[in-house]
C-alpha positions as CSV (number, residue, x, y, z in Angstrom):
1,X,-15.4,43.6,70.9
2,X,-18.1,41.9,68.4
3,X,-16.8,41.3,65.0
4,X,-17.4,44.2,62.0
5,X,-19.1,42.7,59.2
6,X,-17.8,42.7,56.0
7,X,-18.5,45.7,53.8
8,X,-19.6,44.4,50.0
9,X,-19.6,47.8,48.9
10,X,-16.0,48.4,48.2
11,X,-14.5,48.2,45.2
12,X,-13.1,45.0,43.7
13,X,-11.3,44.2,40.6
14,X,-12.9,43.2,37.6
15,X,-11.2,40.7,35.1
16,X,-12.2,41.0,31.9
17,X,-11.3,38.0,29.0
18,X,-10.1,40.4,26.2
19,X,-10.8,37.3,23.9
20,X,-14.3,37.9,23.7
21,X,-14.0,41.7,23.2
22,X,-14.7,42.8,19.9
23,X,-14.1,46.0,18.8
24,X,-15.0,47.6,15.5
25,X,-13.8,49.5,12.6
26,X,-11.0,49.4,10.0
27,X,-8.8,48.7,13.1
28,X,-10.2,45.5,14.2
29,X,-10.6,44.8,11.0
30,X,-6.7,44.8,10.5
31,X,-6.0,43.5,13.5
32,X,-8.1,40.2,12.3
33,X,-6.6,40.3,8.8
34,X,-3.0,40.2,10.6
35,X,-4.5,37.3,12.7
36,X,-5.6,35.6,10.2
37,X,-2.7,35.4,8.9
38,X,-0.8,34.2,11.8
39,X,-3.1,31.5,12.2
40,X,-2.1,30.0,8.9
41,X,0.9,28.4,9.9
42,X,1.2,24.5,10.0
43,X,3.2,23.3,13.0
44,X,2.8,19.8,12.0
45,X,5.5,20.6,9.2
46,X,8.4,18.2,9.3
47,X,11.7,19.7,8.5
48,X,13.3,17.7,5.2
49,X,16.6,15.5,6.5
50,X,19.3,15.7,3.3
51,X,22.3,13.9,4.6
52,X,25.5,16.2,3.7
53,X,27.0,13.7,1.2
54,X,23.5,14.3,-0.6
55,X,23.5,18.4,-0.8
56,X,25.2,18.4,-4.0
57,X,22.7,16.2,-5.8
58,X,20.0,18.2,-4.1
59,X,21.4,21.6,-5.0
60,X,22.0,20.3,-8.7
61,X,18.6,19.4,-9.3
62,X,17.2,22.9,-7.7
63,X,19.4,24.8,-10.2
64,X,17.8,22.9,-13.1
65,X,14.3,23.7,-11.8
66,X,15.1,27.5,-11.9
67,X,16.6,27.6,-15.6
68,X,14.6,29.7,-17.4
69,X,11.9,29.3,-19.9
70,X,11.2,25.8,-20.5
71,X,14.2,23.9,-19.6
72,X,12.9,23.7,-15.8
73,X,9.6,22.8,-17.1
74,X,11.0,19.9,-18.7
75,X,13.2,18.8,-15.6
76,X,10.1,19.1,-13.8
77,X,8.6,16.6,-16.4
78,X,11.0,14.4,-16.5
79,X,11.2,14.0,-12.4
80,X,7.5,13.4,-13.0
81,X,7.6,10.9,-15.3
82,X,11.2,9.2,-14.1
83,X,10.6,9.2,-10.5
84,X,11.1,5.7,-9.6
85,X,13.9,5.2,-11.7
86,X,15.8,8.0,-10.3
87,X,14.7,6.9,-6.6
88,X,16.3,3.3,-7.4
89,X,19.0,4.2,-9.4
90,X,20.1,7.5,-8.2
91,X,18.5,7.3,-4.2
92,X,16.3,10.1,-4.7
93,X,14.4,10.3,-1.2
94,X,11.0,11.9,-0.6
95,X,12.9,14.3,1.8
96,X,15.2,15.5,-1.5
97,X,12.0,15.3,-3.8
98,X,10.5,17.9,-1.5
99,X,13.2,20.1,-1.5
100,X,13.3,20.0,-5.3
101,X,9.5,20.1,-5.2
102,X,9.4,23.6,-3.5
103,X,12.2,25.6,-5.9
104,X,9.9,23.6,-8.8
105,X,7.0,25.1,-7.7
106,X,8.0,28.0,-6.9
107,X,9.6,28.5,-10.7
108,X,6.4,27.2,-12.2
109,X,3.6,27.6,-10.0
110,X,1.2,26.9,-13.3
111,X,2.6,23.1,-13.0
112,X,1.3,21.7,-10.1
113,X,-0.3,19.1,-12.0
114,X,3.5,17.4,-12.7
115,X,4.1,17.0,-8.8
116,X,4.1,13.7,-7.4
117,X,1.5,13.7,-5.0
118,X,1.8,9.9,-4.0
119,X,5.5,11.0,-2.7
120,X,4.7,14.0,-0.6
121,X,2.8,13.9,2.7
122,X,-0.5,15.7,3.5
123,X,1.3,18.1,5.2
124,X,3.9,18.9,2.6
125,X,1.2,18.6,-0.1
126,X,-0.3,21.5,1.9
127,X,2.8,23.6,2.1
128,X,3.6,23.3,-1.5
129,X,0.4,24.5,-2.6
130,X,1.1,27.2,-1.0
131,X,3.8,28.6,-2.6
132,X,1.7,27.8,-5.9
133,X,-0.9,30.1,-4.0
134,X,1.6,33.1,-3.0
135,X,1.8,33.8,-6.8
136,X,-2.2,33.8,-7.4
137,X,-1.8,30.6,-9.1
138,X,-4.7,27.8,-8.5
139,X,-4.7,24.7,-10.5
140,X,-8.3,24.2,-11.6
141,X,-7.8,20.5,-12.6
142,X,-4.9,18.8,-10.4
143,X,-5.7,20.8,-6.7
144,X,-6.4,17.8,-4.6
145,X,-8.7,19.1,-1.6
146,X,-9.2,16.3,0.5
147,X,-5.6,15.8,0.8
148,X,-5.4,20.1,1.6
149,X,-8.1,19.3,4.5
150,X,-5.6,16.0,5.4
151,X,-2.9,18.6,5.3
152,X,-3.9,20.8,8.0
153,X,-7.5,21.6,9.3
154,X,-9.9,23.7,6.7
155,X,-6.8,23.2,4.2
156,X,-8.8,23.9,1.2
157,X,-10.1,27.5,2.5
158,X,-6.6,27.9,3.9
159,X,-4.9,28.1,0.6
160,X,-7.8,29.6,-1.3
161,X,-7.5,32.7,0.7
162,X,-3.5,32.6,0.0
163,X,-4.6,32.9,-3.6
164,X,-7.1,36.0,-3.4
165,X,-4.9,37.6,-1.2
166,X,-2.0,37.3,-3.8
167,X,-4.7,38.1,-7.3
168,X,-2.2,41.8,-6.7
169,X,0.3,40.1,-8.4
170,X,-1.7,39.1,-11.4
171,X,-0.6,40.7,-14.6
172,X,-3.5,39.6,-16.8
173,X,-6.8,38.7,-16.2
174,X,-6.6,35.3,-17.5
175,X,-4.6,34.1,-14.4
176,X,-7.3,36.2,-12.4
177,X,-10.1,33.9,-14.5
178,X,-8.7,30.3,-14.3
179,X,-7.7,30.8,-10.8
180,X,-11.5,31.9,-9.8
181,X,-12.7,28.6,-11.8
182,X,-10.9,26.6,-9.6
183,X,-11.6,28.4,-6.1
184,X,-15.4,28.8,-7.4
185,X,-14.9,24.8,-8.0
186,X,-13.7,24.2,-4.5
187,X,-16.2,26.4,-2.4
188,X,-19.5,25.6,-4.1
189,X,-19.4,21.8,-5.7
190,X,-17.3,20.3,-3.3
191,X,-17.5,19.3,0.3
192,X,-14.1,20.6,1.5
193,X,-15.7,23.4,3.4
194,X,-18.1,24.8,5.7
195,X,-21.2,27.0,4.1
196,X,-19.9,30.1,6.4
197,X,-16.3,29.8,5.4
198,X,-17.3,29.1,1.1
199,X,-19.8,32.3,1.2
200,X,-17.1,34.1,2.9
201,X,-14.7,33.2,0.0
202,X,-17.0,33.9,-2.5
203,X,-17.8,37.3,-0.9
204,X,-14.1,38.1,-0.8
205,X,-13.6,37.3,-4.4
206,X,-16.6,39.0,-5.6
207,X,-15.5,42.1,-4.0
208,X,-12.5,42.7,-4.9
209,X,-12.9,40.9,-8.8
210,X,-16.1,42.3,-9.9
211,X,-16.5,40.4,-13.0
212,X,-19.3,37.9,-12.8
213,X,-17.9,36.1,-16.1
214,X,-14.6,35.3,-14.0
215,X,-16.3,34.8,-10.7
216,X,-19.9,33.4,-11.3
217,X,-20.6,35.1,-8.4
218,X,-23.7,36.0,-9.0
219,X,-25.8,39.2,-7.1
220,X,-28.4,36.6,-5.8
221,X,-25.7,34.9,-4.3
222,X,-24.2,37.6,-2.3
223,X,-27.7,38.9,-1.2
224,X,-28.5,35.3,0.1
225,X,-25.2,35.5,2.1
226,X,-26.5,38.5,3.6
227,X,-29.6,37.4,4.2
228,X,-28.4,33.9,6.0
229,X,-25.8,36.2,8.1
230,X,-22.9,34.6,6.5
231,X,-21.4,37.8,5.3
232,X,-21.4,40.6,7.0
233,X,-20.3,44.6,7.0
234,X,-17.5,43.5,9.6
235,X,-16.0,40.8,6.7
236,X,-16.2,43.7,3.7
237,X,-14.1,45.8,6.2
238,X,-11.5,43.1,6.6
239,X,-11.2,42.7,2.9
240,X,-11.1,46.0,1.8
241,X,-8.4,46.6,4.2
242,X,-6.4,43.3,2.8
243,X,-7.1,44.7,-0.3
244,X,-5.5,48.1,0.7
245,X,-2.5,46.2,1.9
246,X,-1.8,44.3,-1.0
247,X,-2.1,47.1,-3.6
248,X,0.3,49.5,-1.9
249,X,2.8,46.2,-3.3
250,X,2.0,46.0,-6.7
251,X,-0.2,47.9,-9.4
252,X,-2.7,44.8,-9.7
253,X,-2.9,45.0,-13.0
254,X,-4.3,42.0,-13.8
255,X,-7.4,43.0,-11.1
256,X,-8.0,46.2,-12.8
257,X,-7.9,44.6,-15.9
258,X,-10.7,42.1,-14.7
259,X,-13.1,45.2,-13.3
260,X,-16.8,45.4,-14.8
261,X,-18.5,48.5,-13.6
262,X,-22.1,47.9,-13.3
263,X,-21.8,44.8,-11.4
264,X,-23.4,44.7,-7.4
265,X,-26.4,46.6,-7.9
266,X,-29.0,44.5,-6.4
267,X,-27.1,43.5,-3.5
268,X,-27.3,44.8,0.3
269,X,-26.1,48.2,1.0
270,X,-23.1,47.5,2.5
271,X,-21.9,45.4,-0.4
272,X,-22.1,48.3,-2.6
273,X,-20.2,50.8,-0.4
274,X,-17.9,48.1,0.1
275,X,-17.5,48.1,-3.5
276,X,-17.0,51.4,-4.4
277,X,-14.3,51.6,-2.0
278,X,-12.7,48.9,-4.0
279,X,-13.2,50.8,-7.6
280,X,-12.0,54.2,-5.4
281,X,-8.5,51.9,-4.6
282,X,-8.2,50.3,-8.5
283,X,-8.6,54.5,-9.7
284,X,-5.8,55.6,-7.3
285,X,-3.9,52.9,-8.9
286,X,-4.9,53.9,-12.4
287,X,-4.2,57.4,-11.7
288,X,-0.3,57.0,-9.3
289,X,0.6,54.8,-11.9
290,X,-1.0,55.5,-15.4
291,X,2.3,56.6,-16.6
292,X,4.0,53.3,-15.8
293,X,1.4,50.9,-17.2
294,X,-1.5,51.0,-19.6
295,X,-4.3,49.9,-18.3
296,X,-6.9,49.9,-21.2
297,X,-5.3,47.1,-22.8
């Protein structure tokens, strides 16, 4: 009986690598926000070791670092200023320093500039900037980049977005302006990171800011983004729906407060429907809330 040949017409399974399917719209666009955010994490983090007989002194100084008004600033201070005396006379350890470090931070996220960074690693240095960043805090003078990129890759660009994505909780402007001085610092006069990822971070903060005195984040700017396809209508659509996340959390006062209407009119289309969406979530705000908080102040 001679042999049937083999029939290439039937049908076969395709595999397809859902990793390099990209789908569009305000749903991929959440889905890479929420990414995003998962990527963030830093499994190079080493758990701090207090011994048990230690807890107490640990615990102690915590509780100091949260007393209000400026007595934790000063304990802050004076762990600053004291360190080596309390690691020789009282054992202090970097593990316990870290453990105080974090409450400290957390307490005062305006103070980074008293942590020790010589007794932190890289790796904690980038975890406790970013609790200082989960309150929109950046420290325009004492942010150390390079040891944010030793931290964990792309570090620097790392936190920054931690602290755009937490302006919400801003109540005044001013935090909104000293913040963007620093992050402007750190994406446009430094080499800390790539020309894609500091126009993307420049983007993000134009958008949702809108006040070139804050930002200097000029028009020209975001129309050169454009124009080298560095920004694009798929990165407005992630923001704006980060932005939409964020302020169904918090009034953002302090980003309404910052708002300068005028502002994006020479740039690509897309930027300025991107935009308006923005001002269309700040006057939802304005207008769910505008019996809770004032606004025109």
């Amino acid at each position: 009986m001679a042999k049937r040949s083999k029939s290439y017409n039937g049908a076969r399974p395709i595999k397809i690598d859902l990793s390099r399917v990209r789908i569009g719209g305000n749903y991929a666009a959440l889905r890479r926000a929420n990414n995003q955010d998962k990527s963030n994490t830093n499994p190079e983090l080493e758990p701090a070791h207090i011994a048990p007989e230690r807890r107490e002194y640990v615990e102690k100084w915590k509780y100091w670092m949260q007393e209000p008004r400026w007595c934790a600033g000063y304990s802050w201070l004076l762990l600053h200023e004291n360190y080596e005396l309390y690691e020789k006379e009282e054992g202090l350890t970097r593990d316990e320093y870290y453990e105080i470090a974090k409450v400290a931070i957390n307490t005062g996220p305006n103070q980074m500039n008293r942590l020790r960074k010589d007794k932190v690693s890289d790796v904690r240095y980038f975890e406790l900037c970013k609790i200082m960043a989960s309150h929109g805090i950046f420290d325009n003078v004492s942010v150390d980049f390079e040891k944010l990129n030793n931290g964990t890759p792309n570090g620097t660009y790392k936190i920054a977005n931690f602290v755009i994505d937490s302006f919400y909780k801003a109540e005044h402007e001013c935090q909104i302006q000293n913040a963007a001085c620093g992050l402007r610092r750190g994406a446009k006069y430094q080499n800390y990171m790539s020309e894609r990822d500091a126009a993307q971070l420049l983007f993000y903060m134009w958008l949702i800011v809108h006040n070139g005195l804050f930002t200097r984040v000029s028009d020209k700017d975001i129309t050169e983004f454009v124009d080298k396809g560095l920004v694009t209508p798929m990165d407005a659509d992630r923001y704006i729906v980060k932005l939409t996340q964020n302020a169904a959390k918090s009034p953002c006062t302090g980003l309404i407060k910052s708002v300068r209407l005028g502002q994006g009119l020479q740039v690509p289309e897309f930027c300025k429907k991107a935009q308006d969406k923005v001002l269309n979530i700040y006057d939802a705000l304005v207008e769910e809330k505008s019996n809770m908080f004032d606004f025109t102040r």
